[in-house]
C-alpha positions in Angstrom: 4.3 14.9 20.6 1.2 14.9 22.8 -0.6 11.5 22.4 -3.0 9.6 24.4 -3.7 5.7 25.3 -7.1 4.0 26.1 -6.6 1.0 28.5 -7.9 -2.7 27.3 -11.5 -2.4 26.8 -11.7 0.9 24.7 -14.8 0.7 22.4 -14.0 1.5 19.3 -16.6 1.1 15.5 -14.4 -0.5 13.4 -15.5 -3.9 11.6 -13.8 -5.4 8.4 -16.5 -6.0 5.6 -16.0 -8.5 2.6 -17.0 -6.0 -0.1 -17.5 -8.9 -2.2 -20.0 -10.7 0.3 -21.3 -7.8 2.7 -20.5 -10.6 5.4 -19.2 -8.9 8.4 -15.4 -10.4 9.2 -13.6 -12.0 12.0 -11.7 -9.1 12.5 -11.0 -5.3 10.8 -9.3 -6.7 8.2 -8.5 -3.3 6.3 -8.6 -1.8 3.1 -8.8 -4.1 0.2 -12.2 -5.3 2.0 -12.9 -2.1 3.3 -12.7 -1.3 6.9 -16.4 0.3 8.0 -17.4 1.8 11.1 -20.3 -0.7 12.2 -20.2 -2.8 14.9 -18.8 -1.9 18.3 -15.4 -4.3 18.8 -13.8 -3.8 21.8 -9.5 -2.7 21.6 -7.0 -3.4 23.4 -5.7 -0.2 23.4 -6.2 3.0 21.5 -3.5 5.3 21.4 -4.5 8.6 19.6 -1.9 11.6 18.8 -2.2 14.7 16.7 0.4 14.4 13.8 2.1 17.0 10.9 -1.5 16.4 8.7 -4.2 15.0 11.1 -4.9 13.6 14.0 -3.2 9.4 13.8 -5.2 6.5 15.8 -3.1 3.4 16.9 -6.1 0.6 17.8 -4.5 -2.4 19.1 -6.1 -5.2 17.5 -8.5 -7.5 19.9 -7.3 -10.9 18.3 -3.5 -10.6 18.2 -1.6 -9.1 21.0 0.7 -7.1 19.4 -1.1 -6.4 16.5 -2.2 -2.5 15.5 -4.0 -0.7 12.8 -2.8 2.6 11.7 -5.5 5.4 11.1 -5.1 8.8 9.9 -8.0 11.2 10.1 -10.6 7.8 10.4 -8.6 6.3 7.2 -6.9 2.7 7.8 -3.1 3.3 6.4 -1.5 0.3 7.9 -1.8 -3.0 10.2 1.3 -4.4 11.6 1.9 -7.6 13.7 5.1 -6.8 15.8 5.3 -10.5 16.7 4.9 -11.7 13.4 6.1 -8.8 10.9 4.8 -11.9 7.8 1.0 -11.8 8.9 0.0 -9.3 6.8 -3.8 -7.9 7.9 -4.7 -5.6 4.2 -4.9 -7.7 1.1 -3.6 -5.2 -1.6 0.0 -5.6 0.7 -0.7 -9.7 0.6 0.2 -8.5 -3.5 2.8 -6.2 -2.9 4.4 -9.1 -1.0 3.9 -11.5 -3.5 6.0 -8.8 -5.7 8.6 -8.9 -3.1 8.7 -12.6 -2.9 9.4 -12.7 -6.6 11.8 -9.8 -7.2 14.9 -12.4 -6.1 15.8 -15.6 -5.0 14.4 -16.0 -1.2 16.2 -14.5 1.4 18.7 -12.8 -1.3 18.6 -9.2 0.1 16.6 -6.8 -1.5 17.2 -2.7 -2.2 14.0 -1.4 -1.6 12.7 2.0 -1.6 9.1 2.9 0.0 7.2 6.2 -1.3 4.5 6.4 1.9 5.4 5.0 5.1 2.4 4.1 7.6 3.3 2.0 9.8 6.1 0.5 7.7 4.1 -2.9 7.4 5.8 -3.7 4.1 9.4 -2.9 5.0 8.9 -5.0 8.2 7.9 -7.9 6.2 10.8 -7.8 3.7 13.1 -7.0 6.5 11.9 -10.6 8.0 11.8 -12.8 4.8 14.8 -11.5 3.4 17.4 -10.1 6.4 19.9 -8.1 5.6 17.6 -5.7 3.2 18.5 -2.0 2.5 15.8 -0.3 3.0 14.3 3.4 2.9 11.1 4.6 3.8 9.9 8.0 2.7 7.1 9.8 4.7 6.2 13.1 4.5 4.9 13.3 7.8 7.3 13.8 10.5 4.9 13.6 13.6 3.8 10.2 11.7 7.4 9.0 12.2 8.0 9.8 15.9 4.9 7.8 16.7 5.6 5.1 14.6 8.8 4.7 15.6 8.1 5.1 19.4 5.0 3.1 19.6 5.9 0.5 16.9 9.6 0.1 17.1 11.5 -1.7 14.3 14.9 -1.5 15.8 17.3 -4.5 14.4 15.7 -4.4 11.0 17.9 -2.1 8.9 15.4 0.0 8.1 16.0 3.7 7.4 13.3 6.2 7.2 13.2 9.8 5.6 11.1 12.4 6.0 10.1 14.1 3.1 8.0 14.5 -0.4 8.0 11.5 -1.8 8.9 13.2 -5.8 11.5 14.9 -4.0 13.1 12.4 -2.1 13.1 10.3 -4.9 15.3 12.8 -6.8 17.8 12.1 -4.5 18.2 8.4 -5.4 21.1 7.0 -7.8 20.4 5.7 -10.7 20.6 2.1 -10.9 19.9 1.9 -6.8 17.1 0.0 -6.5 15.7 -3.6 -6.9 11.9 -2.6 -5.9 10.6 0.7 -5.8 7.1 0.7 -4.2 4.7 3.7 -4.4 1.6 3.6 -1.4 1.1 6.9 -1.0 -2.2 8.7 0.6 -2.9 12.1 1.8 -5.6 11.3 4.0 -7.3 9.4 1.8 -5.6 9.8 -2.0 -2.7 9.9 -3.7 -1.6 13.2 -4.5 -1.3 14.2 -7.9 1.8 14.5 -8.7 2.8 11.2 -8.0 0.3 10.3 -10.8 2.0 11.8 -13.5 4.4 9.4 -16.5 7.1 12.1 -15.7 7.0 10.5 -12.3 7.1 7.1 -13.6 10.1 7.8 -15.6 12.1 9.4 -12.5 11.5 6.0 -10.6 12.3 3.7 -13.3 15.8 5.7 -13.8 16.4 4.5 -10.0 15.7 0.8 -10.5 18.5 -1.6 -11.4 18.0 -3.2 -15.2 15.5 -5.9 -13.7 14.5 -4.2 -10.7 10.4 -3.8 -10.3 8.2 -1.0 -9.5 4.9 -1.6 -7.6 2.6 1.0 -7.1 -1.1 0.7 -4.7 -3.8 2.2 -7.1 -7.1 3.1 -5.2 -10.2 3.6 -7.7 -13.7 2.1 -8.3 -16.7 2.3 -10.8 -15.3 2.7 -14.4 -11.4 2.7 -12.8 -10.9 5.4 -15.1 -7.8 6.4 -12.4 -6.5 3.1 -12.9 -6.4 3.3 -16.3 -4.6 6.1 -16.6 -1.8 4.9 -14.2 -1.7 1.9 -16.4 -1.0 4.1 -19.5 1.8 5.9 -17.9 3.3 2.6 -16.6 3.3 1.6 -20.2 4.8 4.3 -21.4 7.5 3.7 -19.9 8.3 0.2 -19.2 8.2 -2.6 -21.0 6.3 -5.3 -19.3 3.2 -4.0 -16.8 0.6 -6.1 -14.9 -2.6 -5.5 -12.4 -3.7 -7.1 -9.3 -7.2 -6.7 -8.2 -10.3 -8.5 -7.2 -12.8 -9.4 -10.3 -15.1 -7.5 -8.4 -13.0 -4.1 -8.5 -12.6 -4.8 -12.2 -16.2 -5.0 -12.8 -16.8 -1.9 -11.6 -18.9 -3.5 -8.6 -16.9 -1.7 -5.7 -14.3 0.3 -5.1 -10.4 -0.9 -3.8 -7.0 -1.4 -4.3 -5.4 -2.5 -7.6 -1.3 -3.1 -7.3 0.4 -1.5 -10.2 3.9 -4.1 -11.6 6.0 -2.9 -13.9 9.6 -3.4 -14.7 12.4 -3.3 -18.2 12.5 -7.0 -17.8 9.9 -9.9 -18.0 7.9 -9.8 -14.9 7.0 -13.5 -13.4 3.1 -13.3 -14.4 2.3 -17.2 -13.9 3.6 -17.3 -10.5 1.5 -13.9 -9.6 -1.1 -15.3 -10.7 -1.2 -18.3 -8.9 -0.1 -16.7 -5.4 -3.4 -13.9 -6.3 -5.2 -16.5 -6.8 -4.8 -18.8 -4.0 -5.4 -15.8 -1.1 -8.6 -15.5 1.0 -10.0 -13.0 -1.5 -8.4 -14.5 -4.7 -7.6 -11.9 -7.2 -7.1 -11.7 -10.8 -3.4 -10.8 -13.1 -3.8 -8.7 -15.8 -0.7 -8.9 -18.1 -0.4 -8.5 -21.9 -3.2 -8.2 -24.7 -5.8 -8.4 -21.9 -4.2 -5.3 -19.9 -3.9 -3.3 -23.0 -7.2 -4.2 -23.4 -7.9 -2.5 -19.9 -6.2 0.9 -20.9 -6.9 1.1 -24.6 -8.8 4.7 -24.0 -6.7 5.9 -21.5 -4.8 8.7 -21.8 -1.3 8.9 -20.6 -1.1 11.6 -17.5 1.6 14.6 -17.9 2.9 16.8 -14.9 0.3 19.9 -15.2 -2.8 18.0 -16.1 -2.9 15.1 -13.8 -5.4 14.8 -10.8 -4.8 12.9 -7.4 -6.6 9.7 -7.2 -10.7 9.3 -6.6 -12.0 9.7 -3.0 -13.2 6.5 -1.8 -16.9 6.6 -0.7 -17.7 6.2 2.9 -17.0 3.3 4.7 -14.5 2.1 2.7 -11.0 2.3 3.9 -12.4 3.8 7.9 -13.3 6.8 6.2 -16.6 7.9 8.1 -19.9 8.1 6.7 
């Protein structure tokens, strides 16, 4: 695989932005906040190689030294820390790791199974906070992998990635398998559609052991009509469901990243809520009357009719304008 590196110093236009505040951040702090290209930072490195679907952009980030962010085709997938696998750059994976923290005791091993690999920042924090983890990571692109892989190596953590459809691979799981199932798939800059579908919702509950979890990374804005619908299909097929998201995403005031909880057993909603709560962007649990509130015109999405998720407008998530 042909790929290129840009010595310290590279200048590259990528600034977080606070959605909620317009303020311009510290550092490019990812996708919840949006990730814009504005201001000129300066990179340590930028390593660029043409993958399977696009052309992939390692930028090392200026205020950790072995911190990088992931982008694919000018969208931000992924920002991993390899000295410190808990830092944890994008907020929406802040709440998919409040998820993992909660699916078992700490440090009891955890059988996880990621739909969309980027740069594997999830696995790498489960693999830290709870050794001993069987993972799997599912990507479809296998150019992805190999630079991943070379460039961000995660060897000692036990985790094993696939390449493949997400749907199809996850066919090949046995029932009963899996303690948390997490779905954060984009192609360039959406989920595809048929990962959108209840049909697909009931395939990976059938994988999850009777209290395992599945968490899925919802991108939509405005009237999060998307959202909704995922919510409906969630609910149409397990038991107890809750949302994650800024109140600013669920006014309809911007568009980001909601994080999708569902499991057959009773999910821990007070302790979500006050982990959301206490981030840097605190965010909001949805759970019960006030989610079936949230969905209560939505209809539930059936393989054949379903549609991948909104494109996000530009600026948000590195997409250019």
């Amino acid at each position: 695989m042909d790929n290129r590196e840009t010595g310290a110093g590279a200048r590259l236009g990528l600034s977080g932005v606070c959605a909620s505040t317009g303020g311009a951040a510290a550092a490019p702090t990812g996708q919840d906040r949006g990730v814009e290209r504005r201001e000129l930072r300066v990179a340590r490195a930028v390593v660029t190689a043409e993958v399977d679907h696009g052309m992939a952009e390692l930028v090392g980030d200026p205020d950790r030294p072995q911190g990088w962010t992931l982008l694919l085709d000018g969208t931000a997938q992924s920002h991993v820390d390899l000295d410190d696998p808990t830092h944890l750059e994008f907020e929406y994976v802040r709440r998919l790791a409040h998820v993992a923290d909660l699916v078992a005791p700490p440090t009891a091993p955890l059988r996880t199974l990621h739909l969309g690999g980027g740069a594997w920042t999830l696995a790498r924090y489960i693999a830290a906070t709870r050794p001993g983890s069987p993972q799997r990571v599912v990507e479809l692109d296998a150019g992805l992998v190999d630079l991943v892989s070379s460039r961000l190596p995660s060897d000692g953590t036990g985790i094993e990635v696939t390449v493949g459809d997400a749907r199809a691979a996850l066919a090949t799981v046995a029932a009963g398998s899996v303690d948390l199932l997490v779905l954060d798939v984009f192609a360039g800059a959406r989920t595809p559609a048929h990962l959108t579908s209840v049909e697909f919702v009931r395939a990976a509950s059938a994988v999850l052991t009777a209290g395992g979890v599945y968490a899925a990374n919802v991108a939509d804005g405005g009237s999060l009509a998307f959202a909704r619908t995922q919510v409906a299909a969630a609910e149409a097929v397990f038991p107890e469901v809750a949302v994650l998201a800024v109140p600013q995403l669920l006014h309809g005031r911007r568009f980001g990243n909601l994080v999708l909880v569902a499991s057959a057993a009773p999910l821990p909603v007070d302790e979500l809520t006050r982990r959301a709560a206490g981030d840097a962007f605190p965010a909001r649990v949805l759970a019960g009357s006030d989610l079936r509130q949230f969905a209560r015109d939505a209809t539930v999405p059936v393989d054949g009719s379903t549609t991948p998720s909104p494109l996000p407008p530009p600026g948000f998530f590195g997409r250019p304008e």
